[in-house]
SEKEBA-653629 format. One record per atom (N, C-alpha, C): x, y, z; residue number from 1; residue in one letter; atom name. Coordinates in nm, 2 decimals, m for minus. Layout:
BEGIN
X/Y/Z/n/res/atom
X/Y/Z/NUM/A/CA
...
% end
This chain:
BEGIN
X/Y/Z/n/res/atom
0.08/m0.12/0.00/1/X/N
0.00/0.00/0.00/1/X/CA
0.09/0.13/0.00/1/X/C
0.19/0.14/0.08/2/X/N
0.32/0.21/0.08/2/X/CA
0.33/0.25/m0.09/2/X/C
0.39/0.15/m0.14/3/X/N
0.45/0.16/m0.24/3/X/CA
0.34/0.23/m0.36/3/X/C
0.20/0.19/m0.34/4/X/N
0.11/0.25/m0.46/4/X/CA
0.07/0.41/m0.40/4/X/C
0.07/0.46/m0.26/5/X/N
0.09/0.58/m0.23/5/X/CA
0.18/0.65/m0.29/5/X/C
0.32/0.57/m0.33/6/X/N
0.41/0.70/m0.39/6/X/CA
0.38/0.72/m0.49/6/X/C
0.41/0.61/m0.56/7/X/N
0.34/0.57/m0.71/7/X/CA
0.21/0.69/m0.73/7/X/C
0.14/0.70/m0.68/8/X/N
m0.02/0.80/m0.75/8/X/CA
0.06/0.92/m0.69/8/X/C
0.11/0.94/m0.59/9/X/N
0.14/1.09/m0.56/9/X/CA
0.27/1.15/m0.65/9/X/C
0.34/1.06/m0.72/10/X/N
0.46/1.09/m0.81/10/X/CA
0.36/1.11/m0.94/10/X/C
0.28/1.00/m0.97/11/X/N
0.18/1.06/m1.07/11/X/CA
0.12/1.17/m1.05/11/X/C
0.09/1.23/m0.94/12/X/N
0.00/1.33/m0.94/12/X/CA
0.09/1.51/m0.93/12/X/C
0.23/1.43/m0.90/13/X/N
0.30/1.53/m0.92/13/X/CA
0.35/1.61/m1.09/13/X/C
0.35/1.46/m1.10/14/X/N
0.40/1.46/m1.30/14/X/CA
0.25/1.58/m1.38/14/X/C
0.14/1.49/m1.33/15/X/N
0.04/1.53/m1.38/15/X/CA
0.02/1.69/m1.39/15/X/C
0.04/1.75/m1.27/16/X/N
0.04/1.91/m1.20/16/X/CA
0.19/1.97/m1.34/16/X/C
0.31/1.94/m1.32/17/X/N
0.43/1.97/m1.41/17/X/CA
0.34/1.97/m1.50/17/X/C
0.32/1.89/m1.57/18/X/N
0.27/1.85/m1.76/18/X/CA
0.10/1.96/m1.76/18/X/C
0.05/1.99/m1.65/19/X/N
m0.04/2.08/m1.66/19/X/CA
m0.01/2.25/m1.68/19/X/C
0.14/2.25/m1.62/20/X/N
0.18/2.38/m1.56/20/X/CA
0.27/2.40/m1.71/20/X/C
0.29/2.27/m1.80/21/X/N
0.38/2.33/m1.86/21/X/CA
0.30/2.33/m2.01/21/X/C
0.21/2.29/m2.00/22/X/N
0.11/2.29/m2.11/22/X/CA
0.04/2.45/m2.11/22/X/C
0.00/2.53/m2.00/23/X/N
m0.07/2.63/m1.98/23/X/CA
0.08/2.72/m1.98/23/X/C
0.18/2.67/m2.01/24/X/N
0.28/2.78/m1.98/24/X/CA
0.32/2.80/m2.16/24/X/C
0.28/2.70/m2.24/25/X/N
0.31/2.71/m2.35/25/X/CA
0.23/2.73/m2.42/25/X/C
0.08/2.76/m2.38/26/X/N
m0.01/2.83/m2.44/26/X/CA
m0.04/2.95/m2.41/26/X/C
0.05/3.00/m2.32/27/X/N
0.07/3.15/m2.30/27/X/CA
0.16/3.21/m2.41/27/X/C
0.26/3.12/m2.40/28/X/N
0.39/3.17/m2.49/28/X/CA
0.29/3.20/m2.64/28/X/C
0.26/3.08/m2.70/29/X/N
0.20/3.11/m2.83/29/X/CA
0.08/3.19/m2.82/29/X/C
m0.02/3.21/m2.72/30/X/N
m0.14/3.36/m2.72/30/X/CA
m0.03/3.47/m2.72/30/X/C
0.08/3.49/m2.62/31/X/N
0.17/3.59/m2.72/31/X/CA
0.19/3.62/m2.80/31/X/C
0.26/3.50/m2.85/32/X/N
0.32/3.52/m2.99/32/X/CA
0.20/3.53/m3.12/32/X/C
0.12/3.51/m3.08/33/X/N
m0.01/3.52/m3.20/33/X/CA
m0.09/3.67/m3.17/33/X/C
m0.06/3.74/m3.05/34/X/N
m0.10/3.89/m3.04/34/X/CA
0.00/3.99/m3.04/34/X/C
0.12/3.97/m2.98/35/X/N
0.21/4.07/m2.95/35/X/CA
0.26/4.14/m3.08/35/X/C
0.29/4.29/m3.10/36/X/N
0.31/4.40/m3.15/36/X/CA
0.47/4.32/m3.22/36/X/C
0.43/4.34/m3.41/37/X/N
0.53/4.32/m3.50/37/X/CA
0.56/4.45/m3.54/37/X/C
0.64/4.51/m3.50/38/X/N
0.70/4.59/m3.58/38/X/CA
0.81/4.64/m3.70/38/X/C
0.80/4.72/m3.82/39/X/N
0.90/4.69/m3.90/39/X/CA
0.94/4.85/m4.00/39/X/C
1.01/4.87/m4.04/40/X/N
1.00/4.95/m4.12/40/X/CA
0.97/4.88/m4.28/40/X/C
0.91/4.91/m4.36/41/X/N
0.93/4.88/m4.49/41/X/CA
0.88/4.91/m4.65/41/X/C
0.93/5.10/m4.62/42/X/N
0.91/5.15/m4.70/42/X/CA
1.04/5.27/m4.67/42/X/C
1.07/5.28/m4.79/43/X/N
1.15/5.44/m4.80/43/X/CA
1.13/5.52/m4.88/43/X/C
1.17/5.63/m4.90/44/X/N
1.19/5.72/m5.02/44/X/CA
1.23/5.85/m4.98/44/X/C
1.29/5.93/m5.13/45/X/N
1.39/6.05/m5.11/45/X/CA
1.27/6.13/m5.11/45/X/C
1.31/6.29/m5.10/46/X/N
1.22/6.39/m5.12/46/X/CA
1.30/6.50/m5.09/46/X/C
1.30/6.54/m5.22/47/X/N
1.41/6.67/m5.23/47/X/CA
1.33/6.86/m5.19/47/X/C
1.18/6.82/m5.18/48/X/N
1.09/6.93/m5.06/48/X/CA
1.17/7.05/m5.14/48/X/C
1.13/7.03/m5.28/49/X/N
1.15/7.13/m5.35/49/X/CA
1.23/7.16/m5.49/49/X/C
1.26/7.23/m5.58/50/X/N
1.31/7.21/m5.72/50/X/CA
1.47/7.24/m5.66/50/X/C
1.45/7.37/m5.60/51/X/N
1.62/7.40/m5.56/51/X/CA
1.72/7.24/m5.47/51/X/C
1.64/7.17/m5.45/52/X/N
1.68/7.01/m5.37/52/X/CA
1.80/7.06/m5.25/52/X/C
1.79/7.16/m5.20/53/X/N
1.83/7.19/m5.06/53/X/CA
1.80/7.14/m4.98/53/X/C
1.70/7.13/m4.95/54/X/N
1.66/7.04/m4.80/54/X/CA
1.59/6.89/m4.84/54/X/C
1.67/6.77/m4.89/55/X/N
1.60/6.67/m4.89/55/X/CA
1.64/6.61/m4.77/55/X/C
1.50/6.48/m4.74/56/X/N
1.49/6.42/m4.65/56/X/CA
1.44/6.27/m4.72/56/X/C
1.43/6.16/m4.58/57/X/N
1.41/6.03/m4.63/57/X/CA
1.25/6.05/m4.53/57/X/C
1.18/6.00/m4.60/58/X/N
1.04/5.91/m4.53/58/X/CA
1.06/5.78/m4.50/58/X/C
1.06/5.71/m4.39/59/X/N
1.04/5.60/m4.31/59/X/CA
0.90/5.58/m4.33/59/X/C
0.82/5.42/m4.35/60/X/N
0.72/5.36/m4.33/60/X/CA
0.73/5.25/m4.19/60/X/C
0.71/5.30/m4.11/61/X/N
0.69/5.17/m3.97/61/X/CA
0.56/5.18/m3.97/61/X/C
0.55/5.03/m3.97/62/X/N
0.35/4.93/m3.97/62/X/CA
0.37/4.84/m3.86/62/X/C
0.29/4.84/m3.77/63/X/N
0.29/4.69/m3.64/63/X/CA
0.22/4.60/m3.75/63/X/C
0.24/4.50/m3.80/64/X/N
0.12/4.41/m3.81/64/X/CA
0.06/4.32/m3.67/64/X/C
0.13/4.34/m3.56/65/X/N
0.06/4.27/m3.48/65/X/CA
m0.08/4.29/m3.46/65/X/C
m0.17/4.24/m3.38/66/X/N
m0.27/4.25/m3.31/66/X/CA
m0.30/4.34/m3.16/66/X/C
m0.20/4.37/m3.12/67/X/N
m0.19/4.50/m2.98/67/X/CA
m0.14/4.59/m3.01/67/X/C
m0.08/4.69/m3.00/68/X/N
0.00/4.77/m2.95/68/X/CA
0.13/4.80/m2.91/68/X/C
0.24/4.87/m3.01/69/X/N
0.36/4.86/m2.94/69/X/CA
0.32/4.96/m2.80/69/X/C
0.42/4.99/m2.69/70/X/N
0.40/5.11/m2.60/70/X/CA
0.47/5.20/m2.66/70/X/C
0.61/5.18/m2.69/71/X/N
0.67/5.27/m2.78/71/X/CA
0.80/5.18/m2.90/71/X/C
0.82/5.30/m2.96/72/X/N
0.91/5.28/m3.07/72/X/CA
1.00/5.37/m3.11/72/X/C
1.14/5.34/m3.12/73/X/N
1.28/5.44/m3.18/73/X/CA
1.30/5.35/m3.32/73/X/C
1.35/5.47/m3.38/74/X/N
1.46/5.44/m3.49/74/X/CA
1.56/5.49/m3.50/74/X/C
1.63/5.41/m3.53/75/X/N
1.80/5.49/m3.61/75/X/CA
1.80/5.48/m3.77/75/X/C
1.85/5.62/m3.80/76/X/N
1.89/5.54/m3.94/76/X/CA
1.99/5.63/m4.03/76/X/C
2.05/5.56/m4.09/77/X/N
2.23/5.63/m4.15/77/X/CA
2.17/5.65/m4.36/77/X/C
2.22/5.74/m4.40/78/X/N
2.24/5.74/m4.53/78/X/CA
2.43/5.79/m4.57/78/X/C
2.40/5.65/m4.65/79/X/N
2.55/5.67/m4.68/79/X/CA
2.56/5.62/m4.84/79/X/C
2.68/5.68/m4.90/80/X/N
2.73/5.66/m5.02/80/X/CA
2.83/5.59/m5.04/80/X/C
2.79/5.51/m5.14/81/X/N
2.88/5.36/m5.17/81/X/CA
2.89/5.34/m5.35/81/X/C
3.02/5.31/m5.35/82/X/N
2.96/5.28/m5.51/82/X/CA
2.96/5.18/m5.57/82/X/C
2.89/5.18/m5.70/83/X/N
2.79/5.11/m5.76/83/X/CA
2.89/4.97/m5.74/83/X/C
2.76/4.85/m5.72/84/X/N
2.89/4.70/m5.71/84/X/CA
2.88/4.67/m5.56/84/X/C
2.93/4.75/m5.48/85/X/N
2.97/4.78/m5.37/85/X/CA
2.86/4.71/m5.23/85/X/C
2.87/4.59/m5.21/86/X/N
2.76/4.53/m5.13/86/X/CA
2.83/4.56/m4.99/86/X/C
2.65/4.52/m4.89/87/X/N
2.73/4.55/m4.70/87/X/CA
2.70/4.66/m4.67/87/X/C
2.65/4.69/m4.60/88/X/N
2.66/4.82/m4.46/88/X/CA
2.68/4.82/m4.35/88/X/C
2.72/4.94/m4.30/89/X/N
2.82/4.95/m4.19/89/X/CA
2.72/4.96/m4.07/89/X/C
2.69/4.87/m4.01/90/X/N
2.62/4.89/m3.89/90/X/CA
2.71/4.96/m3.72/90/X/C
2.82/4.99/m3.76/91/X/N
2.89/5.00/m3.63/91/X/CA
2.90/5.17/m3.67/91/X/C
2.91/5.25/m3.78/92/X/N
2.83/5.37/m3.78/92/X/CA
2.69/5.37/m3.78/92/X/C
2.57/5.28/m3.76/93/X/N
2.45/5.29/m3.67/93/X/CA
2.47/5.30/m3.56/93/X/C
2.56/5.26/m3.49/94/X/N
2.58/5.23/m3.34/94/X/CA
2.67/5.40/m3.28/94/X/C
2.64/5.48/m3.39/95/X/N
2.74/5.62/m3.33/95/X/CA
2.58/5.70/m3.33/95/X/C
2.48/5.68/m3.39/96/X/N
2.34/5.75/m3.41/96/X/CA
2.29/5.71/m3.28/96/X/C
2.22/5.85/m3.30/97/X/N
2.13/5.85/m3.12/97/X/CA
2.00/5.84/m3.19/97/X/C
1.93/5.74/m3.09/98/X/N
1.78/5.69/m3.17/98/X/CA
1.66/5.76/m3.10/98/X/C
1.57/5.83/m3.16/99/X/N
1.45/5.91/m3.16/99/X/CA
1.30/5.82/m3.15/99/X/C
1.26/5.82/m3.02/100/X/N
1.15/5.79/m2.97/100/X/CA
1.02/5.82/m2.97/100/X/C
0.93/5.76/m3.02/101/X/N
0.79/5.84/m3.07/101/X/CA
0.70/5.68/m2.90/101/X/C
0.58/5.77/m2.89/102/X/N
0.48/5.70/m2.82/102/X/CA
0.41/5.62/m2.86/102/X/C
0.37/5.51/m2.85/103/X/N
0.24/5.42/m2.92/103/X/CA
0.24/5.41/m3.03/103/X/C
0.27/5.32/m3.07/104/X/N
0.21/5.26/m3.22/104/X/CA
0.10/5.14/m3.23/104/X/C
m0.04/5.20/m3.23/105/X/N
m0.15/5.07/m3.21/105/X/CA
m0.13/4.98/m3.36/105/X/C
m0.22/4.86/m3.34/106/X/N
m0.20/4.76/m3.44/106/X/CA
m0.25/4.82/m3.57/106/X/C
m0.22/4.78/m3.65/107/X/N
m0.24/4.80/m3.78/107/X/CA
m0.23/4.93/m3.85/107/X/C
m0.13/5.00/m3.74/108/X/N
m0.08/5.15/m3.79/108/X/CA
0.03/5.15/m3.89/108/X/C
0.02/5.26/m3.97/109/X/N
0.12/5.23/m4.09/109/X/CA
0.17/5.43/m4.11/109/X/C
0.28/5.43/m4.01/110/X/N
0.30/5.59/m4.06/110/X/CA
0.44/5.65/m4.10/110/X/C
0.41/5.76/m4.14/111/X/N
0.56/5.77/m4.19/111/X/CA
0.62/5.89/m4.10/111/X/C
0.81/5.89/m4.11/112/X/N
0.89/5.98/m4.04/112/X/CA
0.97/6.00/m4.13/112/X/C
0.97/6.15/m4.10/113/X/N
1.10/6.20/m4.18/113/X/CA
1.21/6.25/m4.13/113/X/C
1.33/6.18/m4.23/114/X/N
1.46/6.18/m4.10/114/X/CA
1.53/6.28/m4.20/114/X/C
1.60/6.32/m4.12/115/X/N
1.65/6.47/m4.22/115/X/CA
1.80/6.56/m4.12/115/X/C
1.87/6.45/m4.07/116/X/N
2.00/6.52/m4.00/116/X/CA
2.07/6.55/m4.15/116/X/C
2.17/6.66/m4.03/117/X/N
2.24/6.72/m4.17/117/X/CA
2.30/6.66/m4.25/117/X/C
2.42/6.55/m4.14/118/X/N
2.51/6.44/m4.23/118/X/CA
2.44/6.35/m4.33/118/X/C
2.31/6.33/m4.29/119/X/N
2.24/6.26/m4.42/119/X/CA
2.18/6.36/m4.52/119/X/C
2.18/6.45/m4.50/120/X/N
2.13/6.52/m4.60/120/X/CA
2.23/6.53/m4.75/120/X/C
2.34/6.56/m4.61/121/X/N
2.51/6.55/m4.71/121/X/CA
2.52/6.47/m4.79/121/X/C
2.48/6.38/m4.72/122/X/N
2.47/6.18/m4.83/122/X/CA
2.39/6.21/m4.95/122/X/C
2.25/6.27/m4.93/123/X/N
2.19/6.25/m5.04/123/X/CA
2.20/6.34/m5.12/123/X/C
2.26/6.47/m5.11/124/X/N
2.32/6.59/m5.21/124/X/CA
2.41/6.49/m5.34/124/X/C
2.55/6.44/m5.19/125/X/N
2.66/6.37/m5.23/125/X/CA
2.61/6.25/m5.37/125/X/C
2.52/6.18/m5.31/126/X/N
2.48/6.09/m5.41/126/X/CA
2.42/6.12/m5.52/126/X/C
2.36/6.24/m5.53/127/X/N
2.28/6.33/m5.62/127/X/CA
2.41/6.37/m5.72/127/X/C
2.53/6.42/m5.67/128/X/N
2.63/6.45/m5.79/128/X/CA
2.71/6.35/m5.84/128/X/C
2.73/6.22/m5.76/129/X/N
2.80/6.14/m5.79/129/X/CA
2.69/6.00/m5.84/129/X/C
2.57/6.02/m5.91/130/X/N
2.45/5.92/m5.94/130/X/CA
2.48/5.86/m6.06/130/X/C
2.59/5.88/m6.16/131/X/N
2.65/5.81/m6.26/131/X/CA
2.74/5.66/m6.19/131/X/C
2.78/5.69/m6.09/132/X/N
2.89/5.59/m6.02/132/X/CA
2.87/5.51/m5.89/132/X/C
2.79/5.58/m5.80/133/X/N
2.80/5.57/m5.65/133/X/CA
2.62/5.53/m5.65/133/X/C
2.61/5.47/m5.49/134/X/N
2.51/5.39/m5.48/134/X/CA
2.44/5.50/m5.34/134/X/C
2.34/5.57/m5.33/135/X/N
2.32/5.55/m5.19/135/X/CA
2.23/5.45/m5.11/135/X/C
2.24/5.45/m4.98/136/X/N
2.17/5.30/m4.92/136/X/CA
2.16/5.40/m4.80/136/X/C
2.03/5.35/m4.80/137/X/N
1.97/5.39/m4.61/137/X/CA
1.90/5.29/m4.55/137/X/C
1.99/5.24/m4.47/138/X/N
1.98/5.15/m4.33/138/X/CA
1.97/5.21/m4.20/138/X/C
1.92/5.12/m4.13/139/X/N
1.89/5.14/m3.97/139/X/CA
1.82/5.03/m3.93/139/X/C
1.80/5.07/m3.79/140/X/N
1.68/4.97/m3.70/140/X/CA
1.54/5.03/m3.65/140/X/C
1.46/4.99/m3.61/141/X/N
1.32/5.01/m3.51/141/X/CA
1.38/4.92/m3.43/141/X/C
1.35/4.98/m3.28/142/X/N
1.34/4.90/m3.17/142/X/CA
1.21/4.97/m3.09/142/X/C
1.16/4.81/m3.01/143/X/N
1.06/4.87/m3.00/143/X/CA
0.98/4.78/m2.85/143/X/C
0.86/4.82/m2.75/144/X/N
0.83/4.76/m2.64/144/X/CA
0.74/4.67/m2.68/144/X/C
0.69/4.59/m2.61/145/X/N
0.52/4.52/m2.65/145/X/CA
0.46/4.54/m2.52/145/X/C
0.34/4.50/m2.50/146/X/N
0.25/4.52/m2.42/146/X/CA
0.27/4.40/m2.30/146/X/C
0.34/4.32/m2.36/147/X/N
0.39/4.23/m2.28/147/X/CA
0.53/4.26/m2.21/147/X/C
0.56/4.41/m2.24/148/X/N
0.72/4.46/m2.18/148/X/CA
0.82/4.33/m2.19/148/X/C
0.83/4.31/m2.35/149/X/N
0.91/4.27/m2.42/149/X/CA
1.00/4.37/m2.51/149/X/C
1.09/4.37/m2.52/150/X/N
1.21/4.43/m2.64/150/X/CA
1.20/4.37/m2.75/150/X/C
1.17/4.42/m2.87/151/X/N
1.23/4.39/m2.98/151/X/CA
1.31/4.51/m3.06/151/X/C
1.35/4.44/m3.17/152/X/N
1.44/4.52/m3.31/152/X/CA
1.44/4.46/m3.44/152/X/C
1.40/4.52/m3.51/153/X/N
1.40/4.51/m3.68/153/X/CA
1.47/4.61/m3.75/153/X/C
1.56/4.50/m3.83/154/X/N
1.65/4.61/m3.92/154/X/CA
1.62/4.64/m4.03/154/X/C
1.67/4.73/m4.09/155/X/N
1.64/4.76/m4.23/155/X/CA
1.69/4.83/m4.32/155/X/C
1.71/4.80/m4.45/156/X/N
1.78/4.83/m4.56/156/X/CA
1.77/4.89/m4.70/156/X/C
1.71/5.02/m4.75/157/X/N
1.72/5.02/m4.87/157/X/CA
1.81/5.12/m4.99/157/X/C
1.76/5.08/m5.12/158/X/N
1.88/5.18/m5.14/158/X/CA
1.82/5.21/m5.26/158/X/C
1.93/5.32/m5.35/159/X/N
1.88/5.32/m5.54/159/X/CA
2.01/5.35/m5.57/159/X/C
2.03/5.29/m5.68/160/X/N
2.17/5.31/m5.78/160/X/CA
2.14/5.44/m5.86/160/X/C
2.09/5.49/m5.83/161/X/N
2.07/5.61/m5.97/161/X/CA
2.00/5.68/m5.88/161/X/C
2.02/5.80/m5.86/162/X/N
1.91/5.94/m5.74/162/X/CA
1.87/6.05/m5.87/162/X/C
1.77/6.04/m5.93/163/X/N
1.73/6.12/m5.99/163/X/CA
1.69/6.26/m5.91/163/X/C
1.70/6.35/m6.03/164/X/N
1.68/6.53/m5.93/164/X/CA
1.51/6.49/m5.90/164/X/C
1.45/6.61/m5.86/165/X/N
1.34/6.67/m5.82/165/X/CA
1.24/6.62/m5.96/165/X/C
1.13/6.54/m5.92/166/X/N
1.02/6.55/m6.00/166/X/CA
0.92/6.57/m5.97/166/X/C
0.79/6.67/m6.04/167/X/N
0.65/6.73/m6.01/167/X/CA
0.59/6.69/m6.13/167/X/C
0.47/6.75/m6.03/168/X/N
0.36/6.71/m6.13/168/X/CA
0.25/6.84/m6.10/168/X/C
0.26/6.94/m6.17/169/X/N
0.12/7.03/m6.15/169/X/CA
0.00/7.01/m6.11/169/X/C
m0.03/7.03/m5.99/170/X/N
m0.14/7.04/m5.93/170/X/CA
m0.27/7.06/m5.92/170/X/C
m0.22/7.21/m5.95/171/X/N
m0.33/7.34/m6.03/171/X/CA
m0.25/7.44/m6.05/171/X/C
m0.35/7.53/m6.17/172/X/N
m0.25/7.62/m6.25/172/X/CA
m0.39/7.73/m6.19/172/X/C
m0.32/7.86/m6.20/173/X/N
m0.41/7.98/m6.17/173/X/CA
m0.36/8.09/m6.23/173/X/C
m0.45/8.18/m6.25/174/X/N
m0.45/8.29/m6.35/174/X/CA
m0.50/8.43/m6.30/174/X/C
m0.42/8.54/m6.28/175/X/N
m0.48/8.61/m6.23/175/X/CA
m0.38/8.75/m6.20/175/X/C
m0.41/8.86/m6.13/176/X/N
m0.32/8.96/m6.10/176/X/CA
m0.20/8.94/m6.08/176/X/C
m0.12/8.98/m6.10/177/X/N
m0.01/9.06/m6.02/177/X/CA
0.02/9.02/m5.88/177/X/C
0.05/8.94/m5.81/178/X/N
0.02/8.91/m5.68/178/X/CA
0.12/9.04/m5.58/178/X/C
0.22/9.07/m5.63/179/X/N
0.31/9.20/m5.57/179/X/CA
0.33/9.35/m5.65/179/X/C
0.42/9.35/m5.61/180/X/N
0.46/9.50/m5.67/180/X/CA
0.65/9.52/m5.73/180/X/C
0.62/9.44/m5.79/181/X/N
0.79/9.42/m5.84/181/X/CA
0.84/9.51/m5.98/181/X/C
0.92/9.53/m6.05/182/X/N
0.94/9.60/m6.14/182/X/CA
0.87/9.51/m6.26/182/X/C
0.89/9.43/m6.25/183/X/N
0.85/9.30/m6.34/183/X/CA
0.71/9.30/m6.35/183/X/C
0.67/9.29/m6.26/184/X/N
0.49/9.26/m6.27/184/X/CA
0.39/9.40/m6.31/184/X/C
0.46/9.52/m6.27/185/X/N
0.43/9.67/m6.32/185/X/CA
0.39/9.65/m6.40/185/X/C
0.54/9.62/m6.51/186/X/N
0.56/9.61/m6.67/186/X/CA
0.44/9.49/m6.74/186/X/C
0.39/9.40/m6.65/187/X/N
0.35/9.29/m6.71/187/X/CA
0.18/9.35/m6.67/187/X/C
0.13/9.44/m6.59/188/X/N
m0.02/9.51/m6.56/188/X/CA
0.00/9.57/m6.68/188/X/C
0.06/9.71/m6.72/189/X/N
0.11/9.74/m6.82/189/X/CA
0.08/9.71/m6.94/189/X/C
0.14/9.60/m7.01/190/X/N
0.09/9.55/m7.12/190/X/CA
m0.05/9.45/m7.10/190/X/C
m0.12/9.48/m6.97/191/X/N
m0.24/9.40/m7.00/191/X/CA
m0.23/9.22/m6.98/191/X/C
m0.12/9.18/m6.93/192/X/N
m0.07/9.02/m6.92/192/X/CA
m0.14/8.98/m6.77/192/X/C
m0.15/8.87/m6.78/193/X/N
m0.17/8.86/m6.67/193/X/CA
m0.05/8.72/m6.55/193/X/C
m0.10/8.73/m6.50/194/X/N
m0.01/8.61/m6.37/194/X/CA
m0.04/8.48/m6.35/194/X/C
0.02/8.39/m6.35/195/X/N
0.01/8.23/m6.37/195/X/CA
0.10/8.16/m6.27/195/X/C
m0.01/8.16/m6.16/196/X/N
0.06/8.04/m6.05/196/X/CA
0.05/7.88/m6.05/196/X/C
0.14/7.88/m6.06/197/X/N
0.14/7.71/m6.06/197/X/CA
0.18/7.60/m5.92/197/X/C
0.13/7.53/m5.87/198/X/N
0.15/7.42/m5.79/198/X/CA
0.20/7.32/m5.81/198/X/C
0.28/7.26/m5.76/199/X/N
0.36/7.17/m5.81/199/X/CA
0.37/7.04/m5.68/199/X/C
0.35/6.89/m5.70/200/X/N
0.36/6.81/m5.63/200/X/CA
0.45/6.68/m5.61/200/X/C
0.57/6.71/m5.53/201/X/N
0.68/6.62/m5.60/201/X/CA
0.64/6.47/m5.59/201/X/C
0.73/6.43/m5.68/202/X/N
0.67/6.26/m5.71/202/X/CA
0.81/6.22/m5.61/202/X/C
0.77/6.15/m5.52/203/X/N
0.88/6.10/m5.41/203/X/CA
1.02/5.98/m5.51/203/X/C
1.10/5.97/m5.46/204/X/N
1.18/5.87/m5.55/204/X/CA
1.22/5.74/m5.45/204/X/C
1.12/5.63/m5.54/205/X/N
1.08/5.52/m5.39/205/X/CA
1.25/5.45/m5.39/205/X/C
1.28/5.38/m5.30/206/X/N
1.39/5.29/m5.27/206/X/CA
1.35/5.15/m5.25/206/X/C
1.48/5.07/m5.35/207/X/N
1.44/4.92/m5.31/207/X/CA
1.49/4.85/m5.23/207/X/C
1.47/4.80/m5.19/208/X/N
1.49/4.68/m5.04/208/X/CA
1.61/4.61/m5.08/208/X/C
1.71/4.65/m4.97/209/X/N
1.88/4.57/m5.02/209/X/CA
1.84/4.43/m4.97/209/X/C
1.99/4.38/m5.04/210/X/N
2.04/4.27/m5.04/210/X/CA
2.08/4.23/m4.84/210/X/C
2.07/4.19/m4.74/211/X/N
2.12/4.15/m4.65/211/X/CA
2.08/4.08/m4.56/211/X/C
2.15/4.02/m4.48/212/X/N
2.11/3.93/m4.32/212/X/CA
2.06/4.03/m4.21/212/X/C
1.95/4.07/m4.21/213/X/N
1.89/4.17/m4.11/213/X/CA
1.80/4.09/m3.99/213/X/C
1.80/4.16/m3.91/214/X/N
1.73/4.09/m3.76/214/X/CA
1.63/4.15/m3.77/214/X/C
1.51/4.07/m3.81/215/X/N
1.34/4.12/m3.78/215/X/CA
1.29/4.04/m3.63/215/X/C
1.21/4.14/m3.62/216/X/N
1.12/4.10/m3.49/216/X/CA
1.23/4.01/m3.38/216/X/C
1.31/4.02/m3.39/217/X/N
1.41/3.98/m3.29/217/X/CA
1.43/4.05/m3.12/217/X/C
1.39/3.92/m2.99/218/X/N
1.38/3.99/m2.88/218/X/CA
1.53/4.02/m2.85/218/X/C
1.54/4.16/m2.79/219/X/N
1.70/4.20/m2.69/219/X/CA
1.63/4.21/m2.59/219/X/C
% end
């Protein structure tokens, strides 16, 4: 009798384990089937004008999870490489200080525009040298879950060729003189009139490099 006492209570011990670890692994996967994916995966230039002085890059970060990040940073580098020229330097990612936004709910999909000077440099630089040289803009998202988990997703795109500024007229208008210039005098004068135009630049998208990147990966 001894002996079948241990016997059912060692079963009943096994039993409790194999219950605790069945409910411990159907936690892990209701996790993993809700918790906040975050990613970047979209770029593009925008030269925010004909004179192409001030261009910037648009970032697309989308959760496809089902919850909520609590928050999310990115870093991200534009650099010039030439054409051929595979690999990015992630150890100048690691000199960038990364910029924090609040909340990203599920199925958000928005864009940021990153626009430090030294990358602006890059994309001028790439703009004179677009016969030869490659630019590439990489970085990371890192990011919380609702589960105060860490993740990070990297990312990579680029174009061999950085064409200038393109528009597309928006609307054209017709009408006075808007100032008082020596020019527009002369142009009341002979009875002419003034033609404002709107212009809408067409962004210049970037395609997705070649590399071994860390998606949805916990730190």
């Amino acid at each position: 009798m001894a002996f079948l006492s241990i016997v059912a209570t060692g079963v009943s011990v096994w039993a409790v384990w194999l219950v605790r670890q069945t409910l411990g692994a159907t936690r892990e996967v209701g996790r993993d089937q809700t918790r906040a994916y975050v990613n970047i995966h979209n770029a593009e230039i925008r030269w925010n004008g004909k004179a192409m002085r001030f261009p910037d890059v648009r970032l697309w970060v989308k959760n496809t999870g089902q919850t909520p990040a609590k928050w999310y940073e990115f870093r991200c580098v534009c650099a010039v490489d030439e054409q051929g020229t595979s690999g990015i330097d992630f150890e100048e990612l690691n000199k960038r200080k990364a910029i924090r936004w609040n909340a990203l709910d599920s199925g958000a999909d928005l864009s940021i525009s990153h626009h430090e000077e030294q990358d602006r440099a890059a994309i001028k630089e790439a703009y004179e040298k677009r016969e030869t040289h490659t630019l590439k803009v990489y970085g990371d998202v890192t990011y919380q879950t609702f589960f105060d988990e860490i993740f990070v997703s990297q990312f990579y795109f680029f174009t061999e060729y950085l064409p200038a500024y393109r528009g597309d007229i928006v609307k054209e208008e017709k009408g006075e003189p808007p100032f008082d210039t020596p020019m527009e005098r002369t142009l009341r004068k002979m009875g002419g009139t003034w033609t404002t135009k709107t212009w809408k630049e067409r962004p210049i998208m970037l395609s997705r490099g070649p590399a071994e990147l860390r998606t949805y990966e916990r730190i």
